[in-house]
C-alpha positions as CSV (number, residue, x, y, z in Angstrom):
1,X,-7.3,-15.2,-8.7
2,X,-5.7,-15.6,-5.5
3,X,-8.3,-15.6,-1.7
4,X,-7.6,-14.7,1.6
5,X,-9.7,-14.8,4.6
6,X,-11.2,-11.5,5.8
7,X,-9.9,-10.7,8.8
8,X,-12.4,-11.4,11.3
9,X,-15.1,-12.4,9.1
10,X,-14.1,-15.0,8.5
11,X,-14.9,-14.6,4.6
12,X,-12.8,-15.6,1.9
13,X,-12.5,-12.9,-0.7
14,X,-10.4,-12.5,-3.9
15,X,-7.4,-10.5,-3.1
16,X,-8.3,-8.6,-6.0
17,X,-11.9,-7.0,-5.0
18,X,-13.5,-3.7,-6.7
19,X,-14.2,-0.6,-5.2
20,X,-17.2,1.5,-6.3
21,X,-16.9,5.0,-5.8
22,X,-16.8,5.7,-9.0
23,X,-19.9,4.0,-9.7
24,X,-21.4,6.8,-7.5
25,X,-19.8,10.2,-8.3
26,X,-16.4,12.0,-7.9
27,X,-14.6,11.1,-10.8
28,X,-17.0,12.2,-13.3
29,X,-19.8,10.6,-15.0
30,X,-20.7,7.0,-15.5
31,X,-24.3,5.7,-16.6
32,X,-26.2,2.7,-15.0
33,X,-25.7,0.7,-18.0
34,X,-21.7,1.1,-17.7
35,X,-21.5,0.5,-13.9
36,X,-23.6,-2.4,-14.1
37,X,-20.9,-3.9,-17.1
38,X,-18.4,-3.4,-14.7
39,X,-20.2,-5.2,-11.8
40,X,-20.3,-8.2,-14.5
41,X,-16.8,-7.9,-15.6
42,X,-15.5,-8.0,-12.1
43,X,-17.6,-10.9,-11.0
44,X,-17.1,-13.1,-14.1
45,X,-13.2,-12.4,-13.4
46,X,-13.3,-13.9,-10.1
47,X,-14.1,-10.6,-7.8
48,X,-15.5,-11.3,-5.0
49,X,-15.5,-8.4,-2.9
50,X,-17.3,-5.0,-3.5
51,X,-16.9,-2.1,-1.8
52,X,-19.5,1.4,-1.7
53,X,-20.2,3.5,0.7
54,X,-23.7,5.5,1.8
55,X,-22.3,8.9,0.2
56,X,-20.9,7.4,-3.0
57,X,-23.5,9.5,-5.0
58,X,-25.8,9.4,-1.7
59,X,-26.5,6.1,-2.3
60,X,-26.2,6.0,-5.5
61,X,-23.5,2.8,-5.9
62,X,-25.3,1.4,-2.8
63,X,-28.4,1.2,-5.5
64,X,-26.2,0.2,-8.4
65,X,-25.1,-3.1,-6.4
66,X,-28.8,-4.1,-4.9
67,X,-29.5,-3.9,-8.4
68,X,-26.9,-6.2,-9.4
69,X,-27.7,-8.7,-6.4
70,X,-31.2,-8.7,-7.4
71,X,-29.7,-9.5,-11.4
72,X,-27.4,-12.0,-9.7
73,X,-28.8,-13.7,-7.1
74,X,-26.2,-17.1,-7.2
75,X,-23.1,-14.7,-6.9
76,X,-20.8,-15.0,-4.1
77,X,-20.2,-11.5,-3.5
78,X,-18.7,-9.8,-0.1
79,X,-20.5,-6.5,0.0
80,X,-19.0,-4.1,2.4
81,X,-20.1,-0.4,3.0
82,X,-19.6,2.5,5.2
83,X,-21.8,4.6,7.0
84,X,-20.7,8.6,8.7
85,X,-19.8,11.0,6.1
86,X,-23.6,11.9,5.9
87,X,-23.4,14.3,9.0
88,X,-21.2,16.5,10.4
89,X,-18.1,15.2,11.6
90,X,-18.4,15.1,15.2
91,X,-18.3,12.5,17.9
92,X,-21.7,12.9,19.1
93,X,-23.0,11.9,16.0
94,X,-21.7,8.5,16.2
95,X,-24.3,7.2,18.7
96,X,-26.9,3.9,17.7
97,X,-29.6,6.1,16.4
98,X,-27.7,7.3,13.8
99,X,-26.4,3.9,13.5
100,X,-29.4,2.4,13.0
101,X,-31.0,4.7,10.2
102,X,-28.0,4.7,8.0
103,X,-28.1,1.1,8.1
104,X,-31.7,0.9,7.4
105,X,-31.2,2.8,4.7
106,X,-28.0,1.4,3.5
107,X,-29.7,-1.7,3.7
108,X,-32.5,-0.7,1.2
109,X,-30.3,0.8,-1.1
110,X,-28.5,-2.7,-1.4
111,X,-31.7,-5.0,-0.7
112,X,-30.4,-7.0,2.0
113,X,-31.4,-7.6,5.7
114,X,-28.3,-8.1,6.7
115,X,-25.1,-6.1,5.5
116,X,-21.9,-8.3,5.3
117,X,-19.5,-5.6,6.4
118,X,-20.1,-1.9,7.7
119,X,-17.0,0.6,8.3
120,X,-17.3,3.4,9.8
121,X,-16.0,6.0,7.3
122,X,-13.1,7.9,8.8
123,X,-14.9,8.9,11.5
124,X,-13.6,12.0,13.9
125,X,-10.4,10.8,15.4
126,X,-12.1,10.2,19.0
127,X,-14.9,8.0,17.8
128,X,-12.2,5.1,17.1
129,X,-11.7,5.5,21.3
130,X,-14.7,5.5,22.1
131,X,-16.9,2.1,23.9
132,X,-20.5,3.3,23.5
133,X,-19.6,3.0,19.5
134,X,-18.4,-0.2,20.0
135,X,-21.0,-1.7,22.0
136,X,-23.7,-0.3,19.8
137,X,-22.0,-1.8,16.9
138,X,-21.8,-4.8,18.8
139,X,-25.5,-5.1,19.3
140,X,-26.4,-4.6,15.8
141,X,-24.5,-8.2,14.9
142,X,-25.9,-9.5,17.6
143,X,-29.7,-8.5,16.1
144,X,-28.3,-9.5,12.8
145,X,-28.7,-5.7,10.9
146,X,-24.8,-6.5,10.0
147,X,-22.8,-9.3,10.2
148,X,-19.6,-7.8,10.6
149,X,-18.0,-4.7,11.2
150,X,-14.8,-2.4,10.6
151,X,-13.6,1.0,10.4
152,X,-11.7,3.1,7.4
153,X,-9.0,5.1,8.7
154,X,-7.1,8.1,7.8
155,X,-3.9,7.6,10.3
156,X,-1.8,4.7,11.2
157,X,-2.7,5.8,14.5
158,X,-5.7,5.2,14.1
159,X,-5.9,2.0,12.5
160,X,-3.6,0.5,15.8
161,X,-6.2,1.5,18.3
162,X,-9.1,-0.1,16.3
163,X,-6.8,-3.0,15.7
164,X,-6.9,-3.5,19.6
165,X,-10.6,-3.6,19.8
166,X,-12.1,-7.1,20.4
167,X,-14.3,-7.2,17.4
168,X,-13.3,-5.0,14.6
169,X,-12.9,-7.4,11.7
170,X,-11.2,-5.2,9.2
171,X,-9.3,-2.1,8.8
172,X,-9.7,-0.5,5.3
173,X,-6.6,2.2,5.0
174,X,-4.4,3.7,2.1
175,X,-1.9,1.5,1.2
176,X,0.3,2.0,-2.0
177,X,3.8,2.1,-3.8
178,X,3.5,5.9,-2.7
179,X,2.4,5.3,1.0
180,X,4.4,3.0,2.7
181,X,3.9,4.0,6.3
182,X,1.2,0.8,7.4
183,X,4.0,-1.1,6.4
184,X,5.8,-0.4,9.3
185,X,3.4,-1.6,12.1
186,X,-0.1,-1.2,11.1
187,X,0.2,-4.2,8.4
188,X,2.2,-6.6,11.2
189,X,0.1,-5.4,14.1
190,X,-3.0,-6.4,12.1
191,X,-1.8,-9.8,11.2
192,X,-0.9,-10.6,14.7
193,X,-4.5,-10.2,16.0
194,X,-6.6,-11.6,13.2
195,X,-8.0,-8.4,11.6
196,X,-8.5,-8.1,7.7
197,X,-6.7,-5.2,5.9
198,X,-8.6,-3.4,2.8
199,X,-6.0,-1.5,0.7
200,X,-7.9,1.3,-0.7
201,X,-6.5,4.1,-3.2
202,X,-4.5,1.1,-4.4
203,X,-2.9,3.3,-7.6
204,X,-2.6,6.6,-5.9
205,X,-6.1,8.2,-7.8
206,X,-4.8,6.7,-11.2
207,X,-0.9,7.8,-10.8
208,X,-0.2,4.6,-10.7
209,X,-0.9,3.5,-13.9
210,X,1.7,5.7,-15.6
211,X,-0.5,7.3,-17.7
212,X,-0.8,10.8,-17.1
213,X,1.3,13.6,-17.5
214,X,2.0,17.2,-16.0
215,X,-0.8,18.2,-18.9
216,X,-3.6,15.9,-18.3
217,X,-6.8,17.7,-17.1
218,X,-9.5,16.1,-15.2
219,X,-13.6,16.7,-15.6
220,X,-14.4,19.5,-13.0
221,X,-16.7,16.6,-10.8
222,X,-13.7,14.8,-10.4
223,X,-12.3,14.7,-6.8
224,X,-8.8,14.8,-8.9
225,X,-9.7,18.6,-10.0
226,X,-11.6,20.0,-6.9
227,X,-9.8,18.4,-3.7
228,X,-6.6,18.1,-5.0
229,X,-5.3,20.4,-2.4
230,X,-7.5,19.2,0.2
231,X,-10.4,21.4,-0.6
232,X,-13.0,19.3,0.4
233,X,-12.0,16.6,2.2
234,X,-8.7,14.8,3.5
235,X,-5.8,15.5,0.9
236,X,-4.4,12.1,1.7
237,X,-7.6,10.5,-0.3
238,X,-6.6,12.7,-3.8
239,X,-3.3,11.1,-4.9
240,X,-2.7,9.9,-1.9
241,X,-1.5,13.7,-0.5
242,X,1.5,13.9,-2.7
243,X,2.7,16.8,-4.8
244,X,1.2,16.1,-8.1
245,X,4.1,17.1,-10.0
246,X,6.2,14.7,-8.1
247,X,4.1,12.0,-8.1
248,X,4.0,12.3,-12.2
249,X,8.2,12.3,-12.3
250,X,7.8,9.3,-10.0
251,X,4.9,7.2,-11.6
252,X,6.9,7.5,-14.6
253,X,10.0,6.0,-13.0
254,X,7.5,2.8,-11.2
255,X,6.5,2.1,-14.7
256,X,10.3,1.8,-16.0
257,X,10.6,-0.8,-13.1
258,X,7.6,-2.4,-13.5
259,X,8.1,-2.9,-17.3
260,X,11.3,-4.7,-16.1
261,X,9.9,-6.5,-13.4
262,X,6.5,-7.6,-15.7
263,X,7.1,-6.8,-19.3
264,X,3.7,-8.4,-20.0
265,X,1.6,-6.6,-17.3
266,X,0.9,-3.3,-17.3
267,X,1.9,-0.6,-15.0
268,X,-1.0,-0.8,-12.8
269,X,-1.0,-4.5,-12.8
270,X,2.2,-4.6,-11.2
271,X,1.5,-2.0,-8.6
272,X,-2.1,-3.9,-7.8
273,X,0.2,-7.0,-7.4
274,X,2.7,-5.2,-5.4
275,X,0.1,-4.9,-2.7
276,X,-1.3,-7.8,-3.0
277,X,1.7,-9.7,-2.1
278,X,1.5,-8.7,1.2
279,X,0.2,-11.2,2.9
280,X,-1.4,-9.2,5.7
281,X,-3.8,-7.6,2.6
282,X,-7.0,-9.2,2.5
283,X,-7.5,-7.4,-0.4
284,X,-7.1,-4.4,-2.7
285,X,-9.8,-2.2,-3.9
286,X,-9.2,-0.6,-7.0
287,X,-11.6,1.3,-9.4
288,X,-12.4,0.7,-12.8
289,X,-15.2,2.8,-15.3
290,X,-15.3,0.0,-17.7
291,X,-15.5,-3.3,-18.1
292,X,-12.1,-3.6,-19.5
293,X,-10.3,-1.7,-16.0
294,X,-12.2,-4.3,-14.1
295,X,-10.8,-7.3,-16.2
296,X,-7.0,-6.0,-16.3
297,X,-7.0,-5.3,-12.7
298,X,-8.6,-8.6,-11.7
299,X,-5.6,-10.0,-14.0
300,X,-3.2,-8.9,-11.1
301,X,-4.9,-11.7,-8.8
302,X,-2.2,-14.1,-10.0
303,X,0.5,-11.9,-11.0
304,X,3.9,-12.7,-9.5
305,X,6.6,-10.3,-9.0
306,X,10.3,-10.9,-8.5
307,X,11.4,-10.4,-4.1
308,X,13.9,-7.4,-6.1
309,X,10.6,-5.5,-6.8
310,X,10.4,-4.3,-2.9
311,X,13.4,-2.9,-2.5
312,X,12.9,-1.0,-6.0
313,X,9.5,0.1,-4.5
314,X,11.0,1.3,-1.0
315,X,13.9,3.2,-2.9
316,X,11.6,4.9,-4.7
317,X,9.5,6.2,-2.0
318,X,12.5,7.2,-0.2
319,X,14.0,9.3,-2.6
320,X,10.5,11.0,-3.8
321,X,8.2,10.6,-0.6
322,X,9.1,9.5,3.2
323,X,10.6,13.3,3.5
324,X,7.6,14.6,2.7
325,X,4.7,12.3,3.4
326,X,6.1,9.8,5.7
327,X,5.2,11.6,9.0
328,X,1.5,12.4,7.8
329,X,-1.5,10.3,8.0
């Protein structure tokens, strides 16, 4: 497994890490027992980041990884969360008393004193603008409630101007063989001033692995079924906004090149390792419901693709996507 520092942590995480919304809810059901085995698959295959979030089953992954800290108390583990979705999604409700009891709570549901990494959660478009967020942030490193913090954006936009603040360590964003856009400034821009990227939605909700088809059909709790039009939240986060049927026809063509480029990976393998050899990435935060997801996509850690893949990638996109999703997000 491959490490790179953290942005502004100054942490060294594998560049393969886990994300946990899963763990919580929105993508159907998975019991305590089987998000704990995944916890312990990931770690034993190097992992070393974890990421959750407050409203992943309102707390629930939070609960699931204090858990497994309390299991595991030698494990190096990054834990990073985020904190905002819980309210409405003003401005005004970004202010340090909010702060403050989200992270108390967060805090208990992980059983830490002090979080290793806090993002706000694709906050209102102004917040990332605004100093009194900042400087609140600010003072809770300083009293040690977190050690570092970030944001999650939506927008490339958006990711720039929290690039330019002073102390945001990392920038979590959608990054993928289906949205290239951060490629174009975000991922040099962040590189340039020292701040970690966290590629989240890493296989495009699942497209990415090649294995569904126009018929498959997805539990009715899954985000896949009920926002795939934007329903509920951002559309970009649900197959990273493209046209289902078009991203099908496409995923099918990435698996063609990735069989040639890997022949003993699979499909989502190669499009984990894809992102991964970015250098800018910190890391990439994929899902997995079972132990064995969690093994097979740690395995793209030390995958190594041929410098031919990109262009295949960028052709790709160009023929099925920048028309219609290059301008967004």
């Amino acid at each position: 497994m491959q490490t790179r520092i953290l942005g502004r942590t100054g942490r060294q995480v594998s560049v393969i890490g886990l994300g946990t919304w899963q763990l919580g809810a929105d993508w159907g059901d998975v019991d305590e027992a089987d998000a704990l085995a995944v916890l312990d698959a990931a770690a034993e295959a190097e992992v070393t980041f974890f990421d959750t979030a407050d409203v992943y089953g309102d707390g629930r992954s939070e609960s699931l990884i204090g858990r497994w800290l309390r299991e595991n108390p030698d494990a190096d583990v990054t834990v990073a969360t985020k904190m905002g979705r819980r309210v409405d999604q003003i401005p005004s409700n970004y202010v340090e008393a909010n702060f403050r009891a989200w992270l108390d709570r967060s805090r208990r549901n992980l059983g830490v004193d002090t979080i290793d990494l806090v993002q706000l959660h694709c906050p209102p478009t102004p917040v990332y603008s605004t100093d009194a967020v900042f400087d609140s942030l600010d003072a809770l490193v300083e009293e040690g409630v977190i050690a570092n913090y970030g944001v999650s954006v939506e927008t490339t936009a958006e990711a720039l101007t929290a690039i330019a603040r002073p102390n945001v360590a990392s920038v979590q964003l959608i990054l993928n063989a289906f949205r290239l856009k951060p490629l174009d400034e975000v991922l040099p821009a962040a590189a340039a001033a020292g701040v970690g990227i966290i590629a989240r939605v890493p296989l495009a909700s699942g497209l990415l692995s090649g294995r569904y088809t126009l018929d498959t059909q997805f539990a009715p709790d899954d985000h896949r079924t009920y926002n795939r039009h934007g329903e509920s939240f951002d559309v970009g986060e649900t197959f990273s906004g493209v046209d289902y049927p078009t991203g099908v026809r496409a995923a099918q063509e990435f698996s063609k090149l990735a069989a040639a480029a890997a022949p003993d990976a699979s499909t989502a393998q190669v499009a984990l390792a894809w992102i991964a050899r970015h250098p800018a990435v910190s890391t990439v935060i994929p899902g997995a419901r079972n132990p064995d997801q969690a093994r097979a996509n740690a395995e793209a850690g030390s995958l190594v693709l041929p410098g031919a893949f990109d262009f295949e990638v960028g052709e790709l996109y160009d023929r099925e996507f920048r028309a219609a999703v290059g301008s967004k997000w």
